[in-house]
mmJSON file of the N, C-alpha and C atoms, coordinates in Angstrom:
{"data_MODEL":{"atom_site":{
"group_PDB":["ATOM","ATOM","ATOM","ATOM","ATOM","ATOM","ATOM","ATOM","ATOM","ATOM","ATOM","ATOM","ATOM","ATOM","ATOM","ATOM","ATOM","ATOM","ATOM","ATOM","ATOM","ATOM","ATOM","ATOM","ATOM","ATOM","ATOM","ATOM","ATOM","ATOM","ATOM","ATOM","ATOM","ATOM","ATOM","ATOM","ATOM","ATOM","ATOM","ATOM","ATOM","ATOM","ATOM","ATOM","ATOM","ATOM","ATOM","ATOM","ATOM","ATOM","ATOM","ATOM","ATOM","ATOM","ATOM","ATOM","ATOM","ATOM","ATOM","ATOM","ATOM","ATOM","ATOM","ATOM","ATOM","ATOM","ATOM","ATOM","ATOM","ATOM","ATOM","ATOM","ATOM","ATOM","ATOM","ATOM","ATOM","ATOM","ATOM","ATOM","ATOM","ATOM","ATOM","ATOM","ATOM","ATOM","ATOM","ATOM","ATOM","ATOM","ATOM","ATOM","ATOM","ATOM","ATOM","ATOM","ATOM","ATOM","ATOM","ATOM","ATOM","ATOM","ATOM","ATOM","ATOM","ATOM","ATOM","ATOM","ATOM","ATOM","ATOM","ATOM","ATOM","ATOM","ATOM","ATOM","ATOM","ATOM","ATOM","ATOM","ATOM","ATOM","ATOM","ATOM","ATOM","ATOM","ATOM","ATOM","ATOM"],
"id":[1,2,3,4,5,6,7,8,9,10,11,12,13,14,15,16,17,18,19,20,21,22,23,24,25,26,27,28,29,30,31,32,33,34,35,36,37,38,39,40,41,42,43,44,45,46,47,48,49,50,51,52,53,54,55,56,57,58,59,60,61,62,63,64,65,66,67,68,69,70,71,72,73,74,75,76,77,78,79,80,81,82,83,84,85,86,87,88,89,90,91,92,93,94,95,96,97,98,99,100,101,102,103,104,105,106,107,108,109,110,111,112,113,114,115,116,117,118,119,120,121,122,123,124,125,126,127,128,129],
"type_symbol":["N","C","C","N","C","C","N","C","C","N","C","C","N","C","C","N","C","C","N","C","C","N","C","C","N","C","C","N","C","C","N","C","C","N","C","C","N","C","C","N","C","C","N","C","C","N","C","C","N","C","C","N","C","C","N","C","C","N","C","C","N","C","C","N","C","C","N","C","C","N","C","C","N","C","C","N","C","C","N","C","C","N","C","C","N","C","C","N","C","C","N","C","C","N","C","C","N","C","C","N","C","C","N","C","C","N","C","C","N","C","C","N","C","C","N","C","C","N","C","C","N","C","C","N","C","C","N","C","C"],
"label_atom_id":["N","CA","C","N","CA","C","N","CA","C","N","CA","C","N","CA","C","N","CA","C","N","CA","C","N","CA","C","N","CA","C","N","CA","C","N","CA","C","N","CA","C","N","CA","C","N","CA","C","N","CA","C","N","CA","C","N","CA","C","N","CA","C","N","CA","C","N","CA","C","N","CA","C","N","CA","C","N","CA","C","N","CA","C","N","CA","C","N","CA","C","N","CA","C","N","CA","C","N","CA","C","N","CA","C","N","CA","C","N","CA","C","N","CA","C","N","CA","C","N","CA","C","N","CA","C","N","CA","C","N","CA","C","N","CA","C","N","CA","C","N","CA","C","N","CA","C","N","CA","C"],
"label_alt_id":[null,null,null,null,null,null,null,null,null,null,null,null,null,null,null,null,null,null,null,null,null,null,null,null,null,null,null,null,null,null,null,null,null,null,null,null,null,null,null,null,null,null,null,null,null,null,null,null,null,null,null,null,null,null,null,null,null,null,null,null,null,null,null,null,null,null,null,null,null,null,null,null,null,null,null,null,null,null,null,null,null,null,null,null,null,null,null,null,null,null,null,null,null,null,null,null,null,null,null,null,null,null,null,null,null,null,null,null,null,null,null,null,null,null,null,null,null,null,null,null,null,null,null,null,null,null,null,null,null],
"label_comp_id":["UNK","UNK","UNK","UNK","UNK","UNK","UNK","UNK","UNK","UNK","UNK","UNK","UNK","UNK","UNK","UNK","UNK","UNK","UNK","UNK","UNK","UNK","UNK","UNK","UNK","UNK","UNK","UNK","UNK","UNK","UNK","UNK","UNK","UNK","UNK","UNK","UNK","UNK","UNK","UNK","UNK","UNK","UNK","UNK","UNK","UNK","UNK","UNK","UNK","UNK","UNK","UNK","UNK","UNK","UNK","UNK","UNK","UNK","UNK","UNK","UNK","UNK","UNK","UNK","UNK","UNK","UNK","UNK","UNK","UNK","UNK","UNK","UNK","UNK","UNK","UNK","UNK","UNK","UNK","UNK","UNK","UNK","UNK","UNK","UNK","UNK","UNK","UNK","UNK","UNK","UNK","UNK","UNK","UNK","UNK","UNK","UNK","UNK","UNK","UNK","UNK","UNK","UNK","UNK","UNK","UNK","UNK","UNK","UNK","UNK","UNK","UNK","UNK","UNK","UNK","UNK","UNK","UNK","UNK","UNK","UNK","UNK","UNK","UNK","UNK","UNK","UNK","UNK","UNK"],
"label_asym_id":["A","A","A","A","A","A","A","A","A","A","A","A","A","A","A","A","A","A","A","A","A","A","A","A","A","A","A","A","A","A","A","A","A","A","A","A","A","A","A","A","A","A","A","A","A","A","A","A","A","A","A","A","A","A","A","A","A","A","A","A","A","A","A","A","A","A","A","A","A","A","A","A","A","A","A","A","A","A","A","A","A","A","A","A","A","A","A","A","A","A","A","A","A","A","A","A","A","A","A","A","A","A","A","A","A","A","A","A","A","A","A","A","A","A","A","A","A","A","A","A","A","A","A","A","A","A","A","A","A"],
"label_entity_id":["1","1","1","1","1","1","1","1","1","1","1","1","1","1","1","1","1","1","1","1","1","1","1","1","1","1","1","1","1","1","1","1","1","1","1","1","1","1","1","1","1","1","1","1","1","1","1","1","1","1","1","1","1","1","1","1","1","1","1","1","1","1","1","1","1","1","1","1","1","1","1","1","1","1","1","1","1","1","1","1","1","1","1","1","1","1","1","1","1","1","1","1","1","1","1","1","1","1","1","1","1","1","1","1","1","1","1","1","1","1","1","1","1","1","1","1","1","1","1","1","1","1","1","1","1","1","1","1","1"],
"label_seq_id":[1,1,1,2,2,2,3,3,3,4,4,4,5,5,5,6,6,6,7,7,7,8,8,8,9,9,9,10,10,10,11,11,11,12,12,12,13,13,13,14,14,14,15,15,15,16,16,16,17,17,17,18,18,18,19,19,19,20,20,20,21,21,21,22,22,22,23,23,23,24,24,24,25,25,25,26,26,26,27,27,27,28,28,28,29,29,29,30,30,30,31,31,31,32,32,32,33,33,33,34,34,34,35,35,35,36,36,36,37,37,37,38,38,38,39,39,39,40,40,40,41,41,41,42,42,42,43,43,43],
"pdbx_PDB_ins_code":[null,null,null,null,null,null,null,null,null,null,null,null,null,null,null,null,null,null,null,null,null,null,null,null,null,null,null,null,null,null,null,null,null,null,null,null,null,null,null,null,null,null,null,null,null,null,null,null,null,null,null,null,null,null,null,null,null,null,null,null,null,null,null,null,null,null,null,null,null,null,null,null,null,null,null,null,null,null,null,null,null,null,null,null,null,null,null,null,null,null,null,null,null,null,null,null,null,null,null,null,null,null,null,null,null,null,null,null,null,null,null,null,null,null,null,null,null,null,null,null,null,null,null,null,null,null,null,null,null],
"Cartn_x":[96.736,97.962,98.816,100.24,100.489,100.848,101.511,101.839,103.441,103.868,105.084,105.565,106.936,107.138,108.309,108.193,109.354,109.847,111.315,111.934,111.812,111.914,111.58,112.61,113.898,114.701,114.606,113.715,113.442,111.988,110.87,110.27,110.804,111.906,111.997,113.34,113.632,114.261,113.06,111.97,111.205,110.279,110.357,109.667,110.143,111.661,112.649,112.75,112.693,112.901,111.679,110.03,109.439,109.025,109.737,109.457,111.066,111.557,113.452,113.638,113.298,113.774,113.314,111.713,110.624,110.154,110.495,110.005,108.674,107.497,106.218,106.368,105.117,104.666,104.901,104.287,104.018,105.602,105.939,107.84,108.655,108.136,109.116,107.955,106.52,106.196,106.742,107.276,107.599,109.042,109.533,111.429,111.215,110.162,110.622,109.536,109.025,108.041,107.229,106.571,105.635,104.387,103.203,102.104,102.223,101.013,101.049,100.183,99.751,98.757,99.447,100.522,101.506,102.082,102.634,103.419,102.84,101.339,100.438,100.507,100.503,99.924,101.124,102.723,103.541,104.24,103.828,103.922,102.94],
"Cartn_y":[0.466,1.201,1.104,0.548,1.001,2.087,2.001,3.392,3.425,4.379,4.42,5.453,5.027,6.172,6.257,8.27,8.869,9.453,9.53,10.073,11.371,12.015,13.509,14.248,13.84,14.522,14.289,13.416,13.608,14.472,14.701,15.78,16.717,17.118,18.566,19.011,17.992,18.479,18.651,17.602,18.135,19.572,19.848,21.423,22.205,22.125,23.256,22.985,22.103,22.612,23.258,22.815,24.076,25.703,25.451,26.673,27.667,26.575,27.887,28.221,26.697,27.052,27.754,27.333,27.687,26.846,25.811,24.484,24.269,23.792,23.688,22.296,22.649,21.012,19.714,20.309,19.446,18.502,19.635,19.089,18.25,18.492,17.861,16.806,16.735,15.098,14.353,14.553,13.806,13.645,14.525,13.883,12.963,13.227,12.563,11.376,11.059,10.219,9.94,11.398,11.549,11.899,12.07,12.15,14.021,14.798,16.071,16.402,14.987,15.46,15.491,14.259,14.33,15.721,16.004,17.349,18.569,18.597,19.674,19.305,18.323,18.099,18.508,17.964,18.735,19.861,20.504,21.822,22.969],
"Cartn_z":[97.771,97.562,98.815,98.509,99.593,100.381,101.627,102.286,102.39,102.304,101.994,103.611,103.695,105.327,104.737,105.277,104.608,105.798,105.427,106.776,107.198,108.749,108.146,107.781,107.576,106.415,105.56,104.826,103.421,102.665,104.312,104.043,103.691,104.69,105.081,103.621,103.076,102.148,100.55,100.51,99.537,100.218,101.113,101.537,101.207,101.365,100.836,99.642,98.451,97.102,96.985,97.301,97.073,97.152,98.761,99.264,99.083,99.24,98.981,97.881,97.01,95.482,94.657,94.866,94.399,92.677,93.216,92.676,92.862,91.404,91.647,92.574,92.758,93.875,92.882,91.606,91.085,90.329,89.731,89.466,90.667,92.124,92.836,93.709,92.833,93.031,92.384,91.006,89.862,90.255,90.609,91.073,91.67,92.987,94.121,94.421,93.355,93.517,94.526,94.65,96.125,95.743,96.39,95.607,96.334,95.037,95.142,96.781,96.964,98.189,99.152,99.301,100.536,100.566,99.458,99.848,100.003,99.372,100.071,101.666,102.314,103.607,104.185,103.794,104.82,105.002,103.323,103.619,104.315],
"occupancy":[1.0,1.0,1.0,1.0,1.0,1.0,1.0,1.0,1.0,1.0,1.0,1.0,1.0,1.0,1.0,1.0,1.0,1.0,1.0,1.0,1.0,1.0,1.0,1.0,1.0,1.0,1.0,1.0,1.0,1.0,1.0,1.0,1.0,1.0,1.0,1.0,1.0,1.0,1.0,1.0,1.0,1.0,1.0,1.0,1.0,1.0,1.0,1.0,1.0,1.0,1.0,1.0,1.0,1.0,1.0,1.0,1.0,1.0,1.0,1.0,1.0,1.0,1.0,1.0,1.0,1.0,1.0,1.0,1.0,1.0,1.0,1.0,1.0,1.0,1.0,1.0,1.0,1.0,1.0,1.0,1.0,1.0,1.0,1.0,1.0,1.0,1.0,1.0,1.0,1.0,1.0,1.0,1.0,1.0,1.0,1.0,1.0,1.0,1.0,1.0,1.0,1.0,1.0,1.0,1.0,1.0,1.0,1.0,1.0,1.0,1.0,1.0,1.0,1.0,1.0,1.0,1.0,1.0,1.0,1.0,1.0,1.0,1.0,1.0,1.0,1.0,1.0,1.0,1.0],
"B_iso_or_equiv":[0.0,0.0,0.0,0.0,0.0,0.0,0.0,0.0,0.0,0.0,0.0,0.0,0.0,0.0,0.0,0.0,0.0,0.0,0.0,0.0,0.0,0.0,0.0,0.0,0.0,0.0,0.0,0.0,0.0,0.0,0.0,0.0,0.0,0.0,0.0,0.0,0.0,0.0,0.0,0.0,0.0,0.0,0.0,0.0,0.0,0.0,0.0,0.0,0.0,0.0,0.0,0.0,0.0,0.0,0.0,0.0,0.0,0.0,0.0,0.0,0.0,0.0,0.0,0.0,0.0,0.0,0.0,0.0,0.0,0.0,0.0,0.0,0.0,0.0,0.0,0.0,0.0,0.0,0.0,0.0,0.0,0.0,0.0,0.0,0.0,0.0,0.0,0.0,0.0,0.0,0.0,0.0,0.0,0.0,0.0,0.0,0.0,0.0,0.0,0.0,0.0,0.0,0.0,0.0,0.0,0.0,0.0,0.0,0.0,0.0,0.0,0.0,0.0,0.0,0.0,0.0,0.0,0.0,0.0,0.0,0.0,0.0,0.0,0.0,0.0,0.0,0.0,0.0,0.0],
"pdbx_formal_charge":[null,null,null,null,null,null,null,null,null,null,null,null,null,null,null,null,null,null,null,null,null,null,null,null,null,null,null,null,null,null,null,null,null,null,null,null,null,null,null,null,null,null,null,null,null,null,null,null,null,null,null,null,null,null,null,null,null,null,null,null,null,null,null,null,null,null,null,null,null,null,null,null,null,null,null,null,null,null,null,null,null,null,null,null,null,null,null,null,null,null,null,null,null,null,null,null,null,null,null,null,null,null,null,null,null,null,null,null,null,null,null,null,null,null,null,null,null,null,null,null,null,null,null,null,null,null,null,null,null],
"auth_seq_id":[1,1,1,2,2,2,3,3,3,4,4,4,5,5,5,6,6,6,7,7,7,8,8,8,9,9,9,10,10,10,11,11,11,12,12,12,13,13,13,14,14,14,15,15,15,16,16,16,17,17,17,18,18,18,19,19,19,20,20,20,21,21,21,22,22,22,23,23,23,24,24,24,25,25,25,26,26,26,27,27,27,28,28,28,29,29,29,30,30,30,31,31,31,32,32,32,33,33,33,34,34,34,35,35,35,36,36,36,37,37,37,38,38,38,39,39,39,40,40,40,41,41,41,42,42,42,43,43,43],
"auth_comp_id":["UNK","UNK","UNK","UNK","UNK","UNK","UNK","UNK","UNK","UNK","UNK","UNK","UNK","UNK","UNK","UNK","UNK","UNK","UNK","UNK","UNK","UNK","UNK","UNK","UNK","UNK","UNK","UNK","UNK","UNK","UNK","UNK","UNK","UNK","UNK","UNK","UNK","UNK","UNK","UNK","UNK","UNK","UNK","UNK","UNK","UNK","UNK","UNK","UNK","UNK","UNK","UNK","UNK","UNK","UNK","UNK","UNK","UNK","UNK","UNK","UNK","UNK","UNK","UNK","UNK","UNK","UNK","UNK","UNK","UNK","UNK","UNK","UNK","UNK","UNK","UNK","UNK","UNK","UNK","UNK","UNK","UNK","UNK","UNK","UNK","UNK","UNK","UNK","UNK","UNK","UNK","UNK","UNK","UNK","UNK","UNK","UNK","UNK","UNK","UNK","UNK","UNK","UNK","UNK","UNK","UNK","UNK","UNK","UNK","UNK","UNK","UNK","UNK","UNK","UNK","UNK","UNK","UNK","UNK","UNK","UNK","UNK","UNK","UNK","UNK","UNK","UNK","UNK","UNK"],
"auth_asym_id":["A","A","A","A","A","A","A","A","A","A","A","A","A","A","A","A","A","A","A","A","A","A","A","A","A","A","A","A","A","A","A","A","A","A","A","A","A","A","A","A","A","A","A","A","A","A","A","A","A","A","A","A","A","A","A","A","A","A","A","A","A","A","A","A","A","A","A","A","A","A","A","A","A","A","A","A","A","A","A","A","A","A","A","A","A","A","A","A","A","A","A","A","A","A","A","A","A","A","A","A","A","A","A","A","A","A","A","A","A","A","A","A","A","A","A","A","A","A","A","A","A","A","A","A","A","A","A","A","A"],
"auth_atom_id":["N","CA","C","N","CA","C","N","CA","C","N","CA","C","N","CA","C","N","CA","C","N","CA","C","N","CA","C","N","CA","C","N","CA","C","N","CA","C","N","CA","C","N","CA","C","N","CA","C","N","CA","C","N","CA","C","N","CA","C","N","CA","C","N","CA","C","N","CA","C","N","CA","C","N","CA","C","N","CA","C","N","CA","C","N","CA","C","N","CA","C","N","CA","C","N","CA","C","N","CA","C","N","CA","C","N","CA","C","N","CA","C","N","CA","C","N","CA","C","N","CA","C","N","CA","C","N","CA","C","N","CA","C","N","CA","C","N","CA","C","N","CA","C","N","CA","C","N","CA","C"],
"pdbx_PDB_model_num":[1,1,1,1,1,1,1,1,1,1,1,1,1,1,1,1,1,1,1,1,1,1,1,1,1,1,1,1,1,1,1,1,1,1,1,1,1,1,1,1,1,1,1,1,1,1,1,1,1,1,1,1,1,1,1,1,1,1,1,1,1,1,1,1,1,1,1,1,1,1,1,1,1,1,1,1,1,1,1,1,1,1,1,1,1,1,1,1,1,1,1,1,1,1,1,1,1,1,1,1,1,1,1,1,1,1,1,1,1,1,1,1,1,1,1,1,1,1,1,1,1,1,1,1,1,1,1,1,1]
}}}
């Protein structure tokens, strides 16, 4: 698989749809085509 590098404004904007919006993890893996583990890890 490969590895993909994301910028960290594009973390820090999928952190905030979960945590501001209150968007599941799981809805804004599927927008953002990120895996649910990445975004467990940088939130």
């Amino acid at each position: 698989m490969a590895r993909s590098n994301f910028t960290k404004e594009f973390k820090i904007d999928a952190i905030k749809q979960i945590t501001g919006h209150s968007y599941s993890v799981a809805d804004v893996s599927k927008r953002l085509s990120v895996s649910t583990h990445s975004l467990y890890t940088w939130v």
